[in-house]
C-alpha positions in Angstrom: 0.0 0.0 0.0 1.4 3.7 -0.9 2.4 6.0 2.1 1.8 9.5 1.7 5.6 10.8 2.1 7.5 7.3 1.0 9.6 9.4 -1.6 10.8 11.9 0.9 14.0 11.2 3.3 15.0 13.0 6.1 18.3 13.2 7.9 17.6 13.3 11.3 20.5 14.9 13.5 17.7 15.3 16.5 17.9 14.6 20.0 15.3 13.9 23.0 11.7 14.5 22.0 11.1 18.1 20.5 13.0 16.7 17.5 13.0 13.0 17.4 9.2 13.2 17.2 9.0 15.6 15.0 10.8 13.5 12.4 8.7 10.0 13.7 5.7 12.0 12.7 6.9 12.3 9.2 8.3 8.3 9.2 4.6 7.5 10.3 3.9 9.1 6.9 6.0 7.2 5.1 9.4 9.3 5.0 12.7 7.5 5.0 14.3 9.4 8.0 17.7 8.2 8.4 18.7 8.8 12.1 22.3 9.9 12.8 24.0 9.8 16.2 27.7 10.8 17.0 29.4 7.1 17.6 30.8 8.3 21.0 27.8 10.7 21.8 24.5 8.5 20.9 21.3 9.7 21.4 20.9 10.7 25.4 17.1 9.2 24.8 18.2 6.0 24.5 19.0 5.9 28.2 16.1 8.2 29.5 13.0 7.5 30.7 11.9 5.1 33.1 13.5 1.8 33.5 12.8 -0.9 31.1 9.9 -2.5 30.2 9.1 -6.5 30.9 9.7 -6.8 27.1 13.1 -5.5 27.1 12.4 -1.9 25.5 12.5 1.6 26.6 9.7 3.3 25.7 11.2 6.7 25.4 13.5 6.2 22.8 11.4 3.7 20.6 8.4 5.8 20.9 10.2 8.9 19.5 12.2 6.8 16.9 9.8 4.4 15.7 9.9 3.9 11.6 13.3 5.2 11.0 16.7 3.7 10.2 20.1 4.6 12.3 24.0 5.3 10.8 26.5 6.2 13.0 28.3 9.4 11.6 31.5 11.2 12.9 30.8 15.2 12.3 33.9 16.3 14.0 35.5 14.3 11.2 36.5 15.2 7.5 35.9 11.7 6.3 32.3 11.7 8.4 31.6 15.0 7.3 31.7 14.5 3.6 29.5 11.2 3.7 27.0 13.7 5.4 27.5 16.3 2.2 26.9 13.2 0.0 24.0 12.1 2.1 22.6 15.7 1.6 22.7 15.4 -2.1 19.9 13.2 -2.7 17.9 13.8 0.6 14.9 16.4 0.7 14.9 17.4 4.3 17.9 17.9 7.2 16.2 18.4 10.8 18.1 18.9 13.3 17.5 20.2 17.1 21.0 21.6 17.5 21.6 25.0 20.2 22.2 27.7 17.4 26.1 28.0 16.6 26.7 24.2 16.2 26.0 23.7 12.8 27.7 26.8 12.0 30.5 25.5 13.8 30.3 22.0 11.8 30.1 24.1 8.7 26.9 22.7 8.1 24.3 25.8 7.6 21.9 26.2 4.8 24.0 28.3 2.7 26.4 25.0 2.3 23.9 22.2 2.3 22.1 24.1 -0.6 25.5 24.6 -2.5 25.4 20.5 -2.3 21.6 20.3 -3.3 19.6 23.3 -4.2 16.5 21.5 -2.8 17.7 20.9 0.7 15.3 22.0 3.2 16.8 22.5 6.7 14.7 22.2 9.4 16.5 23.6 12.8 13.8 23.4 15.9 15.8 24.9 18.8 14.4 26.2 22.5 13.9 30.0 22.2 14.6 31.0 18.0 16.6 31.4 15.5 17.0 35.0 16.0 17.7 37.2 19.0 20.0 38.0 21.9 19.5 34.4 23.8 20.0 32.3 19.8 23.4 34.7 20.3 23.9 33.1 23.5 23.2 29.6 22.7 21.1 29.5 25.6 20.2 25.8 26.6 16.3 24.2 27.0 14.1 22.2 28.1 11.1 21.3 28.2 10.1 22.6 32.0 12.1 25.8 30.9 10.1 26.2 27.7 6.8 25.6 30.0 7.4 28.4 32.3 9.0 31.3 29.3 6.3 30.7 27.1 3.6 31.2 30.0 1.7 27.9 30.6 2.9 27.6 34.2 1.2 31.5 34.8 -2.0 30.0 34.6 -1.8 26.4 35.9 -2.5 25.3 39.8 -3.8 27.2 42.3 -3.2 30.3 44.3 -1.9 27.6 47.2 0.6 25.8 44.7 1.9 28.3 42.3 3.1 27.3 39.2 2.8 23.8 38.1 4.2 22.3 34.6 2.2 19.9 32.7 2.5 16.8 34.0 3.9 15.3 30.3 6.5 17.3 28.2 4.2 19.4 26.9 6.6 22.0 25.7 8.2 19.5 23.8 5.3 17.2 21.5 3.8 21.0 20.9 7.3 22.1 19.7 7.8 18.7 17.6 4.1 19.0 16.0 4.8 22.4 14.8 8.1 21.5 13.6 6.6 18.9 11.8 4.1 21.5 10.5 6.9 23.8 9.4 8.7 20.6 7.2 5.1 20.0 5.3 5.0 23.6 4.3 8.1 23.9 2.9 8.1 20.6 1.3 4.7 21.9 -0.2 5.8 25.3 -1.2 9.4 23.4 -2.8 7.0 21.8 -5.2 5.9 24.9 -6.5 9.7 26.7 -6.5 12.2 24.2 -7.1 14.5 25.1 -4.4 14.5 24.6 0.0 14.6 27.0 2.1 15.1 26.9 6.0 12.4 26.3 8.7 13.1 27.4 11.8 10.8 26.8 15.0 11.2 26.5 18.9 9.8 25.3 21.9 9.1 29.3 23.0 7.5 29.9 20.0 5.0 26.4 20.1 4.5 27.6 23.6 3.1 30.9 22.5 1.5 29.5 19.6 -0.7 27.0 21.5 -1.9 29.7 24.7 -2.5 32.2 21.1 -5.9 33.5 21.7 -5.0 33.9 25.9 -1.7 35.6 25.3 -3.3 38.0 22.6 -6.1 38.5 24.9 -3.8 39.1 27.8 -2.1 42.3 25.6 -5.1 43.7 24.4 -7.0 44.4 28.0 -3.4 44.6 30.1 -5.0 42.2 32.3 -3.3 38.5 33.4 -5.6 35.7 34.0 -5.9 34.5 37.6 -5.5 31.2 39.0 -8.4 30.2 40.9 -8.9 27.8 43.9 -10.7 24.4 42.5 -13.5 25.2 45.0 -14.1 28.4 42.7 -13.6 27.2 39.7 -16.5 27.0 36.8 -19.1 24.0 38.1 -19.7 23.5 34.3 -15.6 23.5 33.5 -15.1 21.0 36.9 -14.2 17.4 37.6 -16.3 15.4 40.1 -15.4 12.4 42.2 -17.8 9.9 41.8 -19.1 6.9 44.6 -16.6 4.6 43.4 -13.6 7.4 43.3 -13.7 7.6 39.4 -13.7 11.0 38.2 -16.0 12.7 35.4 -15.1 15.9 33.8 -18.2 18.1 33.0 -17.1 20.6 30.0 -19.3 22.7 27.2 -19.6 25.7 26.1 -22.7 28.2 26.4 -24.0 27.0 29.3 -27.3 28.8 29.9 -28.3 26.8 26.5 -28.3 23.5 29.1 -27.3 24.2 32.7 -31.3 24.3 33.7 -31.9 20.8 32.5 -28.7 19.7 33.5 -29.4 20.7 37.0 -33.0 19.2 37.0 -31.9 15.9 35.7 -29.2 16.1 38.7 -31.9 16.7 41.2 -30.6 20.2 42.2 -33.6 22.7 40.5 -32.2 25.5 42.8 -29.0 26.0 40.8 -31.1 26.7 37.3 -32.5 29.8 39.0 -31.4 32.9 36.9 -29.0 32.6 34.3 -25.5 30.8 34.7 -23.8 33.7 32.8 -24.5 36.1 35.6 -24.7 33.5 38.6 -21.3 32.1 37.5 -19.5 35.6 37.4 -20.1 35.0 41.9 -17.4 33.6 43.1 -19.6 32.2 46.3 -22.2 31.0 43.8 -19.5 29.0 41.7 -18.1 27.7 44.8 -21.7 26.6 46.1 -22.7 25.4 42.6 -19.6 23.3 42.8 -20.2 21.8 46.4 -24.0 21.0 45.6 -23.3 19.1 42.4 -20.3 17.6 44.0 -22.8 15.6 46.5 -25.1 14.6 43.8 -22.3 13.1 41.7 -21.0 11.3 45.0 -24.1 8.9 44.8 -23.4 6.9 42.5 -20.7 5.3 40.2 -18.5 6.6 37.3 -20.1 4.6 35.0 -23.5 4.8 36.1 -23.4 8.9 35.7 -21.7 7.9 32.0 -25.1 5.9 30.9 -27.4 9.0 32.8 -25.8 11.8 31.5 -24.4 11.0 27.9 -24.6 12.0 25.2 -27.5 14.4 26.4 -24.6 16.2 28.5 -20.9 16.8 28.0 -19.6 14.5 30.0 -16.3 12.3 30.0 -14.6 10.3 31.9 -11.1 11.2 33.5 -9.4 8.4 32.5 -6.1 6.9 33.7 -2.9 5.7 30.9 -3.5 2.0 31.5 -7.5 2.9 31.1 -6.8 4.5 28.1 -4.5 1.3 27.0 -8.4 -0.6 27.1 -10.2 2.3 25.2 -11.8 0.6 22.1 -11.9 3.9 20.5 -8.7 4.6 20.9 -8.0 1.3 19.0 -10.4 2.1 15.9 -9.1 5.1 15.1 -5.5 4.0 15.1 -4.5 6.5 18.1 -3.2 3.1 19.7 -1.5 0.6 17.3 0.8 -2.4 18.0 4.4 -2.8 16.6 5.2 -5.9 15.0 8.5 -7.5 16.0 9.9 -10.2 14.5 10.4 -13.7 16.7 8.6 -11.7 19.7 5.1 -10.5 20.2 4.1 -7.3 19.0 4.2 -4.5 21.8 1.8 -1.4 21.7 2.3 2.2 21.4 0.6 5.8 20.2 -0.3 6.0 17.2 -0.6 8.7 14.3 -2.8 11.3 15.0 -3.7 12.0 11.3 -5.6 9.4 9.3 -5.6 9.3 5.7 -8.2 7.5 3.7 -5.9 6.8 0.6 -2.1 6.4 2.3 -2.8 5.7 5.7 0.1 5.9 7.8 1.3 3.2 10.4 4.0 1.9 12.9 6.3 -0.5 11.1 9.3 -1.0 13.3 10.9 0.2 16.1 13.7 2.2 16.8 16.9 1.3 15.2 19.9 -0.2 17.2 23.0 2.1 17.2 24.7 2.7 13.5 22.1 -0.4 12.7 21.7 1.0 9.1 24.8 2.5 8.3 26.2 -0.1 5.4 22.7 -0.3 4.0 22.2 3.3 3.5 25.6 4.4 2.3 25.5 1.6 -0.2 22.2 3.1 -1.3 23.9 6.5 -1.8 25.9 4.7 -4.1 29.1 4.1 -1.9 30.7 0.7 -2.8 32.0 -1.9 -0.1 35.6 -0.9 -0.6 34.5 2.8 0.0 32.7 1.9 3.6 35.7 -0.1 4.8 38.0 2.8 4.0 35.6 5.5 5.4 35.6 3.1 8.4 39.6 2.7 8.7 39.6 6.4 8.4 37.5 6.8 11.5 34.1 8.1 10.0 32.2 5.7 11.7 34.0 6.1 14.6 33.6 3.3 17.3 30.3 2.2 17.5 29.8 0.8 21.0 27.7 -2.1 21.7 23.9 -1.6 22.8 24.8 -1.5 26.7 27.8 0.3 26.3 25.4 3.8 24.3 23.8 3.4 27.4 26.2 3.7 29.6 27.3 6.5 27.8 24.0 8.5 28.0 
């Protein structure tokens, strides 16, 4: 079956998960993304995360890496260096999530890949921009870091707690999405022109991007948002516990369309007395509205509200990872897939989160071993055998350490 992207390849010089998942999005797709890690200075993903699995796997590094192939590539070295340039010449994307200043110190910006191959596009997804007094400094990030510049911690936990990031890296799939974004468009807009250009994107800037309409809201009245204590929070924006402890998030819009005959079918008549638009805007009333319906939803079980309430109301379970792992939906839509591996039973993982109709994408493989594909895919660039074993005596490869020994590294 075709894949949407199966004539594109990608050099992936990414690290961690802002840009190893930017580039797995695109594998998903189809794209041959050739992973390339120093031989002495792997990947740190491969030993991040928590501890292996039962099956033997980390999921941090084959989640993020899934679909692609690995070579193991010297940089610091001339021999390394020009199988890169040769690489470049017949590849359509190099991304990269690099501090600004090390590719120009490699001597390998856009102005030289594009002398190699006009088409080049050269994705660079860094922590704060391309541009500006802290891409001048090189400054370092992460995805916590990212989290609190770009604003998200302003406006998350309560007046009691302060800050509090995202409990997953939210910075960084945000960041990876939009770098994948940025990739299609040029890609798109090189079918029109005939030559690359650069794409450059950031955590900061995905930070900002996601939080738009608050942030531009935020500079237009001069006024910041204001964490509230959960007791005061909306009683239509709320999660409830339920008899059996389960939680069930209550969440839609325009309210005074359905608050009345939510609160009769609830049994609590008194809350649909005036409209919720100006009752709400009471702090006391919120926090009263909040208590009442708290009791109600305390009577019975998760499940039981779930068969009451939906799909009349807007109504969802909170649901835990390992309940998600059992959600049949989940499974339909391909948001949870399996990866097949040979002599060993296939393990799950996430999924795409675009379907196509036509070239649907999937999750082929896992991640590849250290330098696993570095013979087939220089051969493939038209290097013979007696090339590869020179390169190799010349130190281009490097040497590549066994599996247990890149982790020890990281």
């Amino acid at each position: 079956m075709p894949m949407a992207l199966e004539d594109v390849r990608v050099l992936d010089l990414s690290v961690f998960q802002q840009g190893s998942y930017a580039s797995a999005m695109l594998a998903d797709m189809g794209a041959d993304v050739i992973k390339i890690e120093a031989p002495d200075h792997p990947d740190p993903g491969r030993g991040t995360g928590v501890d292996h699995a039962p099956n033997g796997l980390r999921a941090y590094f084959q989640h993020l890496n899934r679909n692609k192939r690995g070579i193991c590539l010297d940089l610091k070295h001339p021999s390394g260096k020009e199988v890169f340039l040769r690489l470049v010449e017949s590849a359509d994307v190099f991304h990269n999530n690099m501090r600004p200043g090390v590719l120009r110190r490699l001597g390998l910006t856009y102005e030289t890949l594009s002398e190699r191959n006009p088409r080049i596009i050269v994705s660079s997804a860094t922590g704060w921009g391309a541009e500006g007094p802290d891409a001048d400094a090189e400054l370092g990030s992460m995805d916590i870091l990212a989290q609190a510049r770009g604003g998200i911690m302003s406006v998350t936990g309560t007046p009691d707690s302060g800050p509090m990031p995202v409990g997953v890296p939210f910075a960084d799939h945000v960041g990876a999405i939009v770098s994948a974004y940025g990739m299609m468009v040029a890609l798109w807009e090189r079918e029109r022109s005939g030559v690359g250009q650069e794409v450059n994107t950031s955590l900061f800037g995905a930070q900002l991007c996601i939080q738009g309409y608050n942030i531009t809201n935020a500079m237009w009245t001069g006024r910041e948002p204001q964490r509230q204590p959960v007791a005061r929070r909306m009683p239509h924006w709320s999660a409830y516990e339920c008899s059996d402890g389960g939680l069930l998030m209550l969440g839609a819009g325009t309210p005074d369309r359905w608050w009345a005959d939510f609160c009769t079918e609830m049994g609590c008549e008194e809350l649909a007395e005036g409209r919720y638009s100006t009752n709400s805007a009471n702090g006391d009333w919120r926090e009263q509205a909040r208590r009442r319906i708290g009791e109600v939803f305390s009577t019975k079980t998760r499940d039981e509200w779930m068969a009451q309430l939906s799909p009349r109301f807007f109504v969802q379970p909170v649901r835990s990872y390992l309940e998600i792992a059992e959600d049949p939906q989940a499974w339909a839509n391909g948001y949870l897939v399996n990866i097949p591996r040979d002599g060993a039973e296939p393990v799950p993982t996430v999924g795409p989160p675009v379907q196509l109709s036509r070239t649907p994408p999937s999750v082929r493989t896992l991640g590849p071993e250290l330098g696993q594909h570095t013979e087939e895919v220089l051969l493939e660039a038209g290097f013979t055998w007696e090339d590869i074993t020179a390169l190799r005596d010349q130190g281009a490869f490097g040497e590549i350490p066994t599996a247990t020994e890149a982790e020890a590294a990281t």
